[in-house]
Backbone as a ProteinNet text record, in pm:
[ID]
protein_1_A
[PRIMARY]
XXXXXXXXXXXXXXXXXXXXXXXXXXXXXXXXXXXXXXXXXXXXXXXXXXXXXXXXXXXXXXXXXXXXXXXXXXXXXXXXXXXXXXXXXXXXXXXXXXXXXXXXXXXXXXXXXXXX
[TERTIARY]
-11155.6	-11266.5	-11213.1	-11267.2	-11244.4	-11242.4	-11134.6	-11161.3	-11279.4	-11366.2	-11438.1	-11374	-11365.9	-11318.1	-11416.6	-11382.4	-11483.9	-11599.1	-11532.4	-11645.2	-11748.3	-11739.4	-11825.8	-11933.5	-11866.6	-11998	-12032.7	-12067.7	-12128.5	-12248.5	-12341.8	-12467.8	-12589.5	-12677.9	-12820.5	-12883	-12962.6	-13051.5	-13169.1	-13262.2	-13400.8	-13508	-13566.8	-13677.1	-13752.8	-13799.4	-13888	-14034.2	-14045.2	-14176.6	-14182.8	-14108	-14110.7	-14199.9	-14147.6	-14234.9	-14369.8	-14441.4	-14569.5	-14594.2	-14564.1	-14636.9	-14622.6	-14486.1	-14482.4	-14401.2	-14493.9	-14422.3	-14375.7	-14408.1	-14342.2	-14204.2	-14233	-14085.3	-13937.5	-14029	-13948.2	-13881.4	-13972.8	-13936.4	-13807.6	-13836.8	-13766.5	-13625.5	-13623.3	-13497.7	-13383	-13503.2	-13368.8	-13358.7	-13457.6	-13405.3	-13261.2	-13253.3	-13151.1	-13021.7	-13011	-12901.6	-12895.6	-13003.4	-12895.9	-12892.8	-12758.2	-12652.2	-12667.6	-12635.4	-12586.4	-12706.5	-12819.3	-12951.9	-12965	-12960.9	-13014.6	-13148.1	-13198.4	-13332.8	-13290.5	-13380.2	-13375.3	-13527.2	-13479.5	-13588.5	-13693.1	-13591.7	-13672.9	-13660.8	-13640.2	-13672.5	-13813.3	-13788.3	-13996.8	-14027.3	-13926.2	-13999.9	-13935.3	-14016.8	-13969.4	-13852.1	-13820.2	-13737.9	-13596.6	-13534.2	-13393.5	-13283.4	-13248.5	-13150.5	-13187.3	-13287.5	-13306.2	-13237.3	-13255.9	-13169.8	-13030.6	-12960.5	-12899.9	-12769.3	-12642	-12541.2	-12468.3	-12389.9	-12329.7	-12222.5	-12161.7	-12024.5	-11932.9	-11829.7	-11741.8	-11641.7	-11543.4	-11500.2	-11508.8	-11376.4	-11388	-11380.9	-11479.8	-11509.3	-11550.9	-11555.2	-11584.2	-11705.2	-11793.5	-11935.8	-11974.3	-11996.1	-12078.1	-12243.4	-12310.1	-12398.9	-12497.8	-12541.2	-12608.6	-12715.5	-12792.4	-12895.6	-13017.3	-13101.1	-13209.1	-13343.4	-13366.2	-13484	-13577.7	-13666.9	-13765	-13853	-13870.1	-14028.1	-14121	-14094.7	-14278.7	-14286.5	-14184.7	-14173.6	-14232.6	-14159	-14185.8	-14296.5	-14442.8	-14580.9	-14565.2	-14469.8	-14507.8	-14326.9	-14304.1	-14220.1	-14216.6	-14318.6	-14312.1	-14262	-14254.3	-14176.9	-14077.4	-13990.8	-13881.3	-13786.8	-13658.4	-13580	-13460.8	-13385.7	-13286.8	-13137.7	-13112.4	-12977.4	-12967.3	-12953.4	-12949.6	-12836.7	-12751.2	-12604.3	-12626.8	-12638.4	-12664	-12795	-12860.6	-12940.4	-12897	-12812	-12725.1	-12573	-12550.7	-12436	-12327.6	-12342.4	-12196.3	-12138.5	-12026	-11972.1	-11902.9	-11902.4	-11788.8	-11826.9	-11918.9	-11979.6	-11982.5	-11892.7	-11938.7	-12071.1	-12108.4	-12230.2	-12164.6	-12268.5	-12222.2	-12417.3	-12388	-12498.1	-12567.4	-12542.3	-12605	-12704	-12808.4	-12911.1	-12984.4	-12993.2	-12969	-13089.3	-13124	-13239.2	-13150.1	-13087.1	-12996.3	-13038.7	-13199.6	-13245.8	-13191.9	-13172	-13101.1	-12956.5	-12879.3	-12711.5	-12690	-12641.3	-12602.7	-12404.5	-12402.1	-12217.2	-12168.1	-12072.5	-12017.8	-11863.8	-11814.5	-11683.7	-11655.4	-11547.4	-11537.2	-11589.2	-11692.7	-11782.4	-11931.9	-12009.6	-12118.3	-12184.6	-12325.7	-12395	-12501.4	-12549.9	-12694.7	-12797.6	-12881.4	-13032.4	-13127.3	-13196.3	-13312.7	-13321.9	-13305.7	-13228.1	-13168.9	-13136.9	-12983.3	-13020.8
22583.1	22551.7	22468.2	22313.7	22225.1	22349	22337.9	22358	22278.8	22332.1	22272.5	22357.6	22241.5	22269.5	22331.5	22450.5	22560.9	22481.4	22400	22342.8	22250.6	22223.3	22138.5	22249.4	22359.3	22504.8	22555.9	22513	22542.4	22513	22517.5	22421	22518.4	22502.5	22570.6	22494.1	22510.4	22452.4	22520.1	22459.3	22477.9	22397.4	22478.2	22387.1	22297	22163.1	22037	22116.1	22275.1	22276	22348.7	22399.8	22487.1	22348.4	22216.6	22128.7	22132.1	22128.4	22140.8	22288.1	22395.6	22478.8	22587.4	22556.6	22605.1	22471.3	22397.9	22257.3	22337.1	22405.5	22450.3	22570.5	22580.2	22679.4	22552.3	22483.4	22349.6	22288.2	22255.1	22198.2	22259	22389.7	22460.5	22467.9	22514.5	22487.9	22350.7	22227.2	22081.8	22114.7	22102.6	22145.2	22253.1	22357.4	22453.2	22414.1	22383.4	22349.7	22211.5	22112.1	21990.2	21962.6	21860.4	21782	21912	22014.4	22120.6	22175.2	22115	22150.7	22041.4	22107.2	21995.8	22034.6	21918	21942	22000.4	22094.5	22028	22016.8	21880	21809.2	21867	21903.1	21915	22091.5	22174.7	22328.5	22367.9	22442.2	22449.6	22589.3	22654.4	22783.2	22731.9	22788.1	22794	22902.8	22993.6	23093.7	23006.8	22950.6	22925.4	23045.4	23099.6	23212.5	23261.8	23281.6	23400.4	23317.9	23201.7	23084.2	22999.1	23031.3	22953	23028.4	22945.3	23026.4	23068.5	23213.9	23286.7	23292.1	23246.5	23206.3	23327.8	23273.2	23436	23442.9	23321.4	23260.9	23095	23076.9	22909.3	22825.6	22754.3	22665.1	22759.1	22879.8	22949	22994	22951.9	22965.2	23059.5	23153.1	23160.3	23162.4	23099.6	23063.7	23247.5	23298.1	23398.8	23393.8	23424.2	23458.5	23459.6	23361.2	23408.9	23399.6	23518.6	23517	23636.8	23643.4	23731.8	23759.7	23937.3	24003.6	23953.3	23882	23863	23679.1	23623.6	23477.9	23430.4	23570.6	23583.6	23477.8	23461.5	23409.4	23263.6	23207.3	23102.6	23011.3	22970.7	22853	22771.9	22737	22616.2	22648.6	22770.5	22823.3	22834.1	22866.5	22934	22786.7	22829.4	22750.8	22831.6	22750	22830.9	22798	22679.6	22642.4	22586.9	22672.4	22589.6	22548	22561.9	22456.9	22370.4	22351.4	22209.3	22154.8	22187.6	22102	22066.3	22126.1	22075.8	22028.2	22030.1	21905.6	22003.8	22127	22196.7	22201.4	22116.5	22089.3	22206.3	22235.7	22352.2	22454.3	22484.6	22632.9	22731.7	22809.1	22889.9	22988.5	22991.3	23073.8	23194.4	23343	23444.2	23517.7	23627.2	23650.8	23710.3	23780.2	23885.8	23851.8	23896.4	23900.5	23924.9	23812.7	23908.1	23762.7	23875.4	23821.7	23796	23654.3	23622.4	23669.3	23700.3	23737.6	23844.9	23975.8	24067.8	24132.9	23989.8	23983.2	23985.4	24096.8	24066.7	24082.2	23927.2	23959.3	24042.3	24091.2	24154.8	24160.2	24105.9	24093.1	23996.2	24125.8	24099.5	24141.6	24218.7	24306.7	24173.2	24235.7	24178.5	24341.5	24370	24452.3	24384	24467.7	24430.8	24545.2	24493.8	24539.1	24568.3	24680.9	24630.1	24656.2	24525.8	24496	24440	24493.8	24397.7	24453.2
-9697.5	-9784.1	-9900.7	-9933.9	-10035.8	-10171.5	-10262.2	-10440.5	-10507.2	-10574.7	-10663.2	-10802.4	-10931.7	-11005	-11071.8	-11187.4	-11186.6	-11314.1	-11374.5	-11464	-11396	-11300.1	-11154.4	-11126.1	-11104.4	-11068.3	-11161.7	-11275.9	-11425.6	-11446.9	-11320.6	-11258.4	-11302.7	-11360.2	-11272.1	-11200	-11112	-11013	-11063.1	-11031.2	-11055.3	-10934.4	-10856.2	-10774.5	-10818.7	-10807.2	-10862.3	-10870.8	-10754.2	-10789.9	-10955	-11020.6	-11143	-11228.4	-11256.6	-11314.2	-11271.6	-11164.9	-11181.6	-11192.4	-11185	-11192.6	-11307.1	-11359.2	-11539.3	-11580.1	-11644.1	-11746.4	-11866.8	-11873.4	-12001.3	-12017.8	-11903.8	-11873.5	-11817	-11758.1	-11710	-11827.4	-11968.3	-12040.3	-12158.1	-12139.7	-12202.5	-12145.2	-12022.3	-11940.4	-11961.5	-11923.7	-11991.7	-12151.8	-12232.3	-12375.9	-12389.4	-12299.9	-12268.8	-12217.6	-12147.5	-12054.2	-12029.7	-12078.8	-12085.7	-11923	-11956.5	-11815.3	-11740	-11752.4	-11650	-11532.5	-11618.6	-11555.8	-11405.3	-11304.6	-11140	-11076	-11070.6	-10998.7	-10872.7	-10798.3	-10641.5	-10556.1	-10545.7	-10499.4	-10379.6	-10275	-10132	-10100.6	-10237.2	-10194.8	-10151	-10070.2	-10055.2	-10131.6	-10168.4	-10239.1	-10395.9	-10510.9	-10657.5	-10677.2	-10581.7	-10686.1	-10582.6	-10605	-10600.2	-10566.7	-10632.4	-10642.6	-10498.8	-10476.8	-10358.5	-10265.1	-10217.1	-10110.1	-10123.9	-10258.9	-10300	-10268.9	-10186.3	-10190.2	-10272.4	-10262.1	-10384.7	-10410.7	-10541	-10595.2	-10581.7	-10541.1	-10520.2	-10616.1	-10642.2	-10691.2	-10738	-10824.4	-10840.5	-10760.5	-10711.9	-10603.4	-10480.2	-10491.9	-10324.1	-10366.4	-10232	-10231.5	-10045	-10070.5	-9909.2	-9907.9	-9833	-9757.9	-9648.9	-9731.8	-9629.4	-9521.3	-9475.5	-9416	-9499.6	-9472	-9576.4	-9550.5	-9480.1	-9382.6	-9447.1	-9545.2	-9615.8	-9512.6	-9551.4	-9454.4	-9528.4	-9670.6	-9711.6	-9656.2	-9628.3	-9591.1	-9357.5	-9334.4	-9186.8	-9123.4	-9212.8	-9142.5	-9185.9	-9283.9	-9382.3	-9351.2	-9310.4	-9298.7	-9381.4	-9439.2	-9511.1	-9692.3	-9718.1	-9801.8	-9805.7	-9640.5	-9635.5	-9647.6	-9751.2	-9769.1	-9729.6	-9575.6	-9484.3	-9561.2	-9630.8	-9669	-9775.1	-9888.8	-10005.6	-10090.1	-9966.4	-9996.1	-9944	-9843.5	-9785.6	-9916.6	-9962.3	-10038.4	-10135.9	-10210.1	-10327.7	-10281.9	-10171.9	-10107.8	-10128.4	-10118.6	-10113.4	-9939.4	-9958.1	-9803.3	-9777.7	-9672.5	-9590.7	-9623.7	-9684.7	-9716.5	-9637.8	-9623.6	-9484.6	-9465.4	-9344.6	-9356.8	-9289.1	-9347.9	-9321.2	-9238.7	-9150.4	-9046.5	-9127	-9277.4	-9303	-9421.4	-9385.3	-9452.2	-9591.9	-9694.3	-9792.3	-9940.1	-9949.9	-10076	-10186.5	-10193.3	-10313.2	-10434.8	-10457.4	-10575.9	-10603	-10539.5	-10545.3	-10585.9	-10568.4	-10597.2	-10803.5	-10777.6	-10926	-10964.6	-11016.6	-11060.2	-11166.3	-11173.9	-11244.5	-11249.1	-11316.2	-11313.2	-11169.6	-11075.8	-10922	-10851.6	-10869.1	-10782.2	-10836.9	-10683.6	-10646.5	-10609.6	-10700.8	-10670	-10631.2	-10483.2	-10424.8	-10435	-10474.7	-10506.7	-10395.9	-10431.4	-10348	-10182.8	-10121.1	-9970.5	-9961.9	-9820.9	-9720.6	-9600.8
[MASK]
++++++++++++++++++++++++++++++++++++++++++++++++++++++++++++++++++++++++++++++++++++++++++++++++++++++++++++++++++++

């Protein structure tokens, strides 16, 4: 797996839909974070985190499973790879299933919420 240098993963992402549907949470966000703030353009759901792969370390990212019971009927929500949408190469993907919204860091531990 390529190094990304850790000030490179100093990123938030934010879905393009958060602008139309809170401009004002949108606006607050670039006022916030500036350069560090990235659109992404072609997510089809607003919450990010839940699809977005999870930093383990500096430059190491894995790629989960991200297949929601409330997403099951609706495809056009479901956003399957959201490394590949922000261009993280070699990302490995892992089988297991897991509502990124749920992951919380802490130190070196990763607590999961909720489900898995």
């Amino acid at each position: 797996m390529p190094m990304i240098p850790d000030c490179e993963t100093d990123i938030v992402y934010i879905s393009s839909l958060l602008k139309e549907r809170h401009p004002e949470i949108d606006s607050a966000l670039k006022c916030i974070f500036g350069t560090k703030l990235h659109i992404i353009a072609d997510a089809k759901d607003i919450w990010c985190r839940d699809y977005m792969p999870i930093q383990l370390g500096v430059g190491q990212f894995v790629q989960f499973r991200y297949d929601p019971s409330y997403l099951k009927d609706d495809s056009v929500k479901r956003t399957e790879n959201g490394a590949a949408l922000v261009g993280i190469a070699g990302c490995p993907h892992v089988k297991l299933k897991v509502d990124g919204g749920n992951v919380v860091h802490w130190r070196d531990t990763a607590i999961l919420t909720d489900r898995i």
